[in-house]
Structure formats: structure tokens, C-alpha cells
PyMOL CGO cylinders between C-alpha atoms (Angstrom):
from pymol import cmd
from pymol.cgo import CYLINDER

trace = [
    CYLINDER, 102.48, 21.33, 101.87, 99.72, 23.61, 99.98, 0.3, 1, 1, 1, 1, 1, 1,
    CYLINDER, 99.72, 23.61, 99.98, 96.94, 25.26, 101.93, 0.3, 1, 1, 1, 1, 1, 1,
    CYLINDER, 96.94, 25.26, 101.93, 93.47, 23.76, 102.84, 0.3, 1, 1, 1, 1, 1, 1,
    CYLINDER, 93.47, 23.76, 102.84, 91.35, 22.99, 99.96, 0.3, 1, 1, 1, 1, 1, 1,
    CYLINDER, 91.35, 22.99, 99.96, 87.65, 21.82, 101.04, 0.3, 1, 1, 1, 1, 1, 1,
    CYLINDER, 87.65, 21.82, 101.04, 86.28, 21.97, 97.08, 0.3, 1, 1, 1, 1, 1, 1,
    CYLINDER, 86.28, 21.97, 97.08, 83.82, 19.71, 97.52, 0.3, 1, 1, 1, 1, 1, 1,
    CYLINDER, 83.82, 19.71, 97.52, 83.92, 18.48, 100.95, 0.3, 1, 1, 1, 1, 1, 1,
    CYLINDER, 83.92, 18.48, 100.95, 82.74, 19.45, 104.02, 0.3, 1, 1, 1, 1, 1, 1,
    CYLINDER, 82.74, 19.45, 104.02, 85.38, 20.40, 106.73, 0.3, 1, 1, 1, 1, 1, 1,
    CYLINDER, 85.38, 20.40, 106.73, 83.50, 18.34, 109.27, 0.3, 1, 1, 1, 1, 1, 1,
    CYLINDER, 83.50, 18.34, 109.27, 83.49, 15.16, 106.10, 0.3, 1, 1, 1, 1, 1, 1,
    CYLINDER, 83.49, 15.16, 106.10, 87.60, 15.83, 106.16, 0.3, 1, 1, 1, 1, 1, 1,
    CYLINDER, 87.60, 15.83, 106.16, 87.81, 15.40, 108.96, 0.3, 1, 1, 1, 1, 1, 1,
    CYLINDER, 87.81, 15.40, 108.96, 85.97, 12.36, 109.67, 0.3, 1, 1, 1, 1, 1, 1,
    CYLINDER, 85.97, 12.36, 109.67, 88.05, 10.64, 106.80, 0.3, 1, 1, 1, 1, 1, 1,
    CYLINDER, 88.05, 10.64, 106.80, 91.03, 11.79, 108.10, 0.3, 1, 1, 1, 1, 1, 1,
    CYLINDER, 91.03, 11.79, 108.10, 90.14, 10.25, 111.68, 0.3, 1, 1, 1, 1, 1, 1,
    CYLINDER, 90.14, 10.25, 111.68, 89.10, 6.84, 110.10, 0.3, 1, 1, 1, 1, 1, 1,
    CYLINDER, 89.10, 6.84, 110.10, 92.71, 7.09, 107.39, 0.3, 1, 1, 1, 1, 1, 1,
    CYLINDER, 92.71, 7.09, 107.39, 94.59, 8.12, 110.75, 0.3, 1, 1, 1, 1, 1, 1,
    CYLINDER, 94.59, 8.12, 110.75, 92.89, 5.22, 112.82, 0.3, 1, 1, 1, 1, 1, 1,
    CYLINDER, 92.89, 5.22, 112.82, 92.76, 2.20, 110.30, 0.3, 1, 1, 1, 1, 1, 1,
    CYLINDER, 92.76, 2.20, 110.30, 97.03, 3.54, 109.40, 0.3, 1, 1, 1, 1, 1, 1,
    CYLINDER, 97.03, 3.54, 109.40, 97.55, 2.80, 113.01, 0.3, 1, 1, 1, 1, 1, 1,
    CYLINDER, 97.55, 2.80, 113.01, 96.27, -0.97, 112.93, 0.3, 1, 1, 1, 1, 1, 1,
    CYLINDER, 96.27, -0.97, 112.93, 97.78, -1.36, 109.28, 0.3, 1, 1, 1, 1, 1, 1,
    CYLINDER, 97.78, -1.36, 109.28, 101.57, -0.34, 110.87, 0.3, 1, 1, 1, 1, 1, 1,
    CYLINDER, 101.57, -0.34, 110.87, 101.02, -2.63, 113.80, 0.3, 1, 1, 1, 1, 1, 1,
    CYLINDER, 101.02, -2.63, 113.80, 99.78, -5.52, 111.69, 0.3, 1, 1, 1, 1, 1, 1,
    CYLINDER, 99.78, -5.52, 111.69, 102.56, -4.95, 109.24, 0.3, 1, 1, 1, 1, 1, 1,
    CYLINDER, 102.56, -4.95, 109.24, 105.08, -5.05, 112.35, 0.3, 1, 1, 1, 1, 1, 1,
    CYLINDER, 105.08, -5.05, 112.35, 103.83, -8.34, 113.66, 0.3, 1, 1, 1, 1, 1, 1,
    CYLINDER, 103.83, -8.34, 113.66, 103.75, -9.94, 109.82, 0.3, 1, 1, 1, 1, 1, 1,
    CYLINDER, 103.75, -9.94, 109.82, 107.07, -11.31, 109.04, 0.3, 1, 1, 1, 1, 1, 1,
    CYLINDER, 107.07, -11.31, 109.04, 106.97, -11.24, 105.69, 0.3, 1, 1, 1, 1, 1, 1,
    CYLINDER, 106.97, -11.24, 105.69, 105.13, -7.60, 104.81, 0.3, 1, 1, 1, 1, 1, 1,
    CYLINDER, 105.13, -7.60, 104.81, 105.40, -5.64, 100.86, 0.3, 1, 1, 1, 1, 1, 1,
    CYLINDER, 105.40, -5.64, 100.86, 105.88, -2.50, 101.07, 0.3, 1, 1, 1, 1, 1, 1,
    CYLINDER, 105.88, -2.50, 101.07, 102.97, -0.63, 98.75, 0.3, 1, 1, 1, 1, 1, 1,
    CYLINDER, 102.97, -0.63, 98.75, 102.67, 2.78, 97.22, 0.3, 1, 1, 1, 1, 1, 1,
    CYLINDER, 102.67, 2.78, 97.22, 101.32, 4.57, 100.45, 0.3, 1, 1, 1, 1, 1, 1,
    CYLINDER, 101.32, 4.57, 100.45, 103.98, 2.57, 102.56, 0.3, 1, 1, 1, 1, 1, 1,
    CYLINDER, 103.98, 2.57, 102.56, 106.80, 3.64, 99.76, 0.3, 1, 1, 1, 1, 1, 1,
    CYLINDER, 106.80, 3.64, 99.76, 105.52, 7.24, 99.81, 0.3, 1, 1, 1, 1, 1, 1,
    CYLINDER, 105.52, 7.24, 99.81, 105.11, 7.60, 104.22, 0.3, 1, 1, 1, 1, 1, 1,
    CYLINDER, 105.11, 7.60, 104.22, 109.25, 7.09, 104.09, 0.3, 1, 1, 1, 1, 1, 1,
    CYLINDER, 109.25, 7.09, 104.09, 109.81, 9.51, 101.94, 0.3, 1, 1, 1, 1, 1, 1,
    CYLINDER, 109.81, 9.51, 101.94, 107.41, 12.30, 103.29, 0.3, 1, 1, 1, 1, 1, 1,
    CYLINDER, 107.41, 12.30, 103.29, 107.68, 11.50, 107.23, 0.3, 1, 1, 1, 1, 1, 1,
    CYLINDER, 107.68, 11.50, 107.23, 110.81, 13.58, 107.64, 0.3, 1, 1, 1, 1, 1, 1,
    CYLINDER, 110.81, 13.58, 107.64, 108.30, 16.48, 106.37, 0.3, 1, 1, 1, 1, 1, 1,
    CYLINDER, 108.30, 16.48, 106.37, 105.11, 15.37, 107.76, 0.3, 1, 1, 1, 1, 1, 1,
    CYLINDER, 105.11, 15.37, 107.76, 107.00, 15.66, 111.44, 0.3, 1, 1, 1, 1, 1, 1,
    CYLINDER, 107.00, 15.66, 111.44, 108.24, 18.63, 111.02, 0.3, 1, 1, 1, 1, 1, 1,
    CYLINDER, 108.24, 18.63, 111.02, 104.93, 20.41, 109.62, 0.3, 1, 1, 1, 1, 1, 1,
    CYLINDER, 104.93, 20.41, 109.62, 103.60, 19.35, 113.09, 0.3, 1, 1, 1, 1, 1, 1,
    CYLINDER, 103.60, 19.35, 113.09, 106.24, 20.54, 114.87, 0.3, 1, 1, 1, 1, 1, 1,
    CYLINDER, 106.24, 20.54, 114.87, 105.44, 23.75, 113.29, 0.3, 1, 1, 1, 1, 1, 1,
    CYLINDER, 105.44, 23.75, 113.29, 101.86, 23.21, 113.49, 0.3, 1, 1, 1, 1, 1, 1,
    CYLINDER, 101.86, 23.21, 113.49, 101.03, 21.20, 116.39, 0.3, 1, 1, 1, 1, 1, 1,
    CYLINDER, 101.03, 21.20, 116.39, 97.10, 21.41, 115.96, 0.3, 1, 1, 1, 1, 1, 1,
    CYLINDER, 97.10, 21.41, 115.96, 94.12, 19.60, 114.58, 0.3, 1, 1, 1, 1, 1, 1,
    CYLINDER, 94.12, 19.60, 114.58, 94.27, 22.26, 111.44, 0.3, 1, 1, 1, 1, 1, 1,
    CYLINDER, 94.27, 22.26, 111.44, 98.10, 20.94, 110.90, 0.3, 1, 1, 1, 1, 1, 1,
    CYLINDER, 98.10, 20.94, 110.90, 97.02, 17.11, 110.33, 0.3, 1, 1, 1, 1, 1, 1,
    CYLINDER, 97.02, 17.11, 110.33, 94.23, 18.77, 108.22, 0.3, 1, 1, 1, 1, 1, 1,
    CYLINDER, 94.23, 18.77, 108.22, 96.62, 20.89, 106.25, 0.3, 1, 1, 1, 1, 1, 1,
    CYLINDER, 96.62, 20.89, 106.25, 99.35, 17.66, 105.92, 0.3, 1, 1, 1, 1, 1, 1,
    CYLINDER, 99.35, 17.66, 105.92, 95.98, 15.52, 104.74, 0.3, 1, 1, 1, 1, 1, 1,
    CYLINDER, 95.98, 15.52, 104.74, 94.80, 18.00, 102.23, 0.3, 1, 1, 1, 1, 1, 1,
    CYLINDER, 94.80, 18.00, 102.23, 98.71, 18.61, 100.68, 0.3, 1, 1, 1, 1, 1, 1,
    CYLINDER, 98.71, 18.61, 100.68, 98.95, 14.64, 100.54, 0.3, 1, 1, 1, 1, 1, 1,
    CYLINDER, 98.95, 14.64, 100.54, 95.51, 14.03, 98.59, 0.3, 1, 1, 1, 1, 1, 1,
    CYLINDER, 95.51, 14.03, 98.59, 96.49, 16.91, 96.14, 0.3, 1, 1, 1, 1, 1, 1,
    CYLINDER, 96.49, 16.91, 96.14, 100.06, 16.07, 95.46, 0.3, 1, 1, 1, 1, 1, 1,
    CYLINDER, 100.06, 16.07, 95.46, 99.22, 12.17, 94.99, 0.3, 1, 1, 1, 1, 1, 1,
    CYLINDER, 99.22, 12.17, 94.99, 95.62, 12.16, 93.60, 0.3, 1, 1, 1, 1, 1, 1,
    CYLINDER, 95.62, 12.16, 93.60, 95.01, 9.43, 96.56, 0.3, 1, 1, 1, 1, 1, 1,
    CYLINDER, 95.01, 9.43, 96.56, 91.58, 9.53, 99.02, 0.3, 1, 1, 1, 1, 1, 1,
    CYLINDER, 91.58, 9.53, 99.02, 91.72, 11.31, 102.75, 0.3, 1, 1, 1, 1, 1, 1,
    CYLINDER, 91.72, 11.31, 102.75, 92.03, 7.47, 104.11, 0.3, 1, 1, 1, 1, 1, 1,
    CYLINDER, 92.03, 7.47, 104.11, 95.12, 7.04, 102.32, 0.3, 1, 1, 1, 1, 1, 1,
    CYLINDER, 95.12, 7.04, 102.32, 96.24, 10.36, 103.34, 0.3, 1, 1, 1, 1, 1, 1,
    CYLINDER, 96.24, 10.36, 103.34, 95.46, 9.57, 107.14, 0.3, 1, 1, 1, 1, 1, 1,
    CYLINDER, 95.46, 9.57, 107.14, 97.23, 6.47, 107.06, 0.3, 1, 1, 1, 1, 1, 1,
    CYLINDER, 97.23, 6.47, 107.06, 100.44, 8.20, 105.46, 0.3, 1, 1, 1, 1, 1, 1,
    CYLINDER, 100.44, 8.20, 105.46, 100.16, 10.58, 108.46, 0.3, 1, 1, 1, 1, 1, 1,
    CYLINDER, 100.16, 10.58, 108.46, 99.68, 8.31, 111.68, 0.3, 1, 1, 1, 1, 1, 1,
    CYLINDER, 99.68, 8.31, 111.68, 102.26, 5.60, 110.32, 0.3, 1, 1, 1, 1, 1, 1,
    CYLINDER, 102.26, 5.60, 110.32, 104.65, 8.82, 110.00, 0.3, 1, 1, 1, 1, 1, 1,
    CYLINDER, 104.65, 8.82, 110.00, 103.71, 9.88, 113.37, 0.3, 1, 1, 1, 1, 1, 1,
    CYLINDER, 103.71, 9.88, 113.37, 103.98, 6.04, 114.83, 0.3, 1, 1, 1, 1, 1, 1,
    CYLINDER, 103.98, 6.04, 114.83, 107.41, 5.76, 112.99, 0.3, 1, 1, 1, 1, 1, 1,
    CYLINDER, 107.41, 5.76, 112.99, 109.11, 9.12, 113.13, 0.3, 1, 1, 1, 1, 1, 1,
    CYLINDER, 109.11, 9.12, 113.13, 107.47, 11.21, 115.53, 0.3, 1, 1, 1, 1, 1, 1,
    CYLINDER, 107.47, 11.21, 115.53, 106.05, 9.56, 118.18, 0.3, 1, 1, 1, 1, 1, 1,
    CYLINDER, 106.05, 9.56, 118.18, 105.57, 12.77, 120.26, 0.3, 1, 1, 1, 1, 1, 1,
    CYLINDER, 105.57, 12.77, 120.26, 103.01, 13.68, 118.30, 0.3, 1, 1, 1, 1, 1, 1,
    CYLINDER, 103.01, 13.68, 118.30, 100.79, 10.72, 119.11, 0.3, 1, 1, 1, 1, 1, 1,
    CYLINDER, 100.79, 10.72, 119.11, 98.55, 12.25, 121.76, 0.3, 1, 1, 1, 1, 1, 1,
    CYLINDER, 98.55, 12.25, 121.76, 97.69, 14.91, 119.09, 0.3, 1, 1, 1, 1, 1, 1,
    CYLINDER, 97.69, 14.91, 119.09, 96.89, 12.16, 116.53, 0.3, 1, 1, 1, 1, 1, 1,
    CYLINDER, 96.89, 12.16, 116.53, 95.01, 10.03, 119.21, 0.3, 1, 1, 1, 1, 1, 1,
    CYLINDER, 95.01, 10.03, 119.21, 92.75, 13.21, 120.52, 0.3, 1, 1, 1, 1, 1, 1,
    CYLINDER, 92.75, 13.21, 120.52, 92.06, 14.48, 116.94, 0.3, 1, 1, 1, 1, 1, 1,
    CYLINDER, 92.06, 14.48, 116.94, 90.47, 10.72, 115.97, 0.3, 1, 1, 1, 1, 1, 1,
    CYLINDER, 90.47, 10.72, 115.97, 88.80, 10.67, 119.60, 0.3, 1, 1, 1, 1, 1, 1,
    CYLINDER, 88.80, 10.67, 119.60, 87.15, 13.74, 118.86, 0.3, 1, 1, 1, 1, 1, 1,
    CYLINDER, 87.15, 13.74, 118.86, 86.55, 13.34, 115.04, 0.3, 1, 1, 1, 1, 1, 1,
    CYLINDER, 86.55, 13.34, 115.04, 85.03, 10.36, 115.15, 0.3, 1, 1, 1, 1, 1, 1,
    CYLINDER, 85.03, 10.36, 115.15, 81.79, 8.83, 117.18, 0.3, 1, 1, 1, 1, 1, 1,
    CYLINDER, 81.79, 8.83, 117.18, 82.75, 6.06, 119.44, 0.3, 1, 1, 1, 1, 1, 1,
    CYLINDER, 82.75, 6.06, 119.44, 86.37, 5.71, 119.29, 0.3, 1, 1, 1, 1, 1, 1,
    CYLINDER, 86.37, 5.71, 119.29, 88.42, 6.15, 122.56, 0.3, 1, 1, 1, 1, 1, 1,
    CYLINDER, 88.42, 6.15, 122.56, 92.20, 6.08, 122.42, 0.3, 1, 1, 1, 1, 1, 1,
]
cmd.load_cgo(trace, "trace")
């Protein structure tokens, strides 16, 4: 993962992206898991490959600036928006590493206005 790059975005922005990617990956991965028949896309093809990483960056990292650092690295290795990147990052968490689900759940409760977890 490269370092934080806020070029043209506001850290507050990022992180409201990241909240909304992070909340609307979470209701993607449990309507995939209740659809019998689900493709697998790009972002879903690319969160298998990188969740073995993404876990382990948080281990390391176990803060708000670690999903913001695993966000940023995602967006600039894959060209893809923050959403995508959040949703990459809470399926990992949801699939992989589901001890770090209270960190996921308190960064999008206190990122974003009117979401409780």
C-alpha cells in the first residue's frame, strides 16, 4: 500500500466516501450472500485477491488512518473511485477479518451523519 495522497480531495471528503464505499460494500456482500445465483465483478474479483493484504495492513494499523491509507493505495493502484475502494475494504473485513469490524463500523458511525451501526 502507498502513502496518503489527498491531491484534490479533502481529508474530511475521503473520508466521507470511504464511509458511504465501506457502508453500501457491507449491504452489497450480504445481498450477494442471500442471492443464489451472484457474478462475481471486477471489485468482487479484485477484494479476493487483496483481502489477505488488506487484513493484515490493519492488523498493523488498526486505526481510522489505516482504512484511509488501504482506500487511498486501492484508488491509486486500480484507477477506481473511494466507493469502490470502501467496498473492497469492508467485504475484506466481512470475509477475512471479521475482528476488525468494530473498527470499520465506528469509522462509518463517525464519518458519516446519521448512520448508527
Amino acid at each position: 500500500m502507498s502513502g496518503l495522497n489527498f491531491t484534490g480531495i479533502r481529508p474530511r471528503r475521503l473520508r466521507r466516501l470511504l464511509t458511504s464505499a465501506a457502508l453500501a460494500g457491507m449491504v452489497t456482500v450480504a445481498a450477494i450472500t442471500n442471492t443464489a445465483t451472484a457474478k462475481a465483478d471486477p471489485v468482487d474479483n479484485y477484494t479476493a485477491t487483496v483481502a489477505p493484504a488488506v487484513c493484515a495492513t490493519l492488523d498493523e494499523f488498526p486505526t481510522f488512518a489505516g482504512i484511509l491509507g488501504i482506500g487511498s493505495g486501492i484508488v491509486e493502484d486500480t484507477g477506481w473511485t473511494y466507493r469502490e475502494a470502501g467496498r473492497i475494504v469492508a467485504m475484506s473485513v466481512i470475509i477475512s477479518c471479521p475482528r476488525h469490524s468494530a473498527l470499520v463500523e465506528r469509522f462509518a458511525t463517525t464519518y458519516t451523519p446519521g448512520v448508527t451501526a
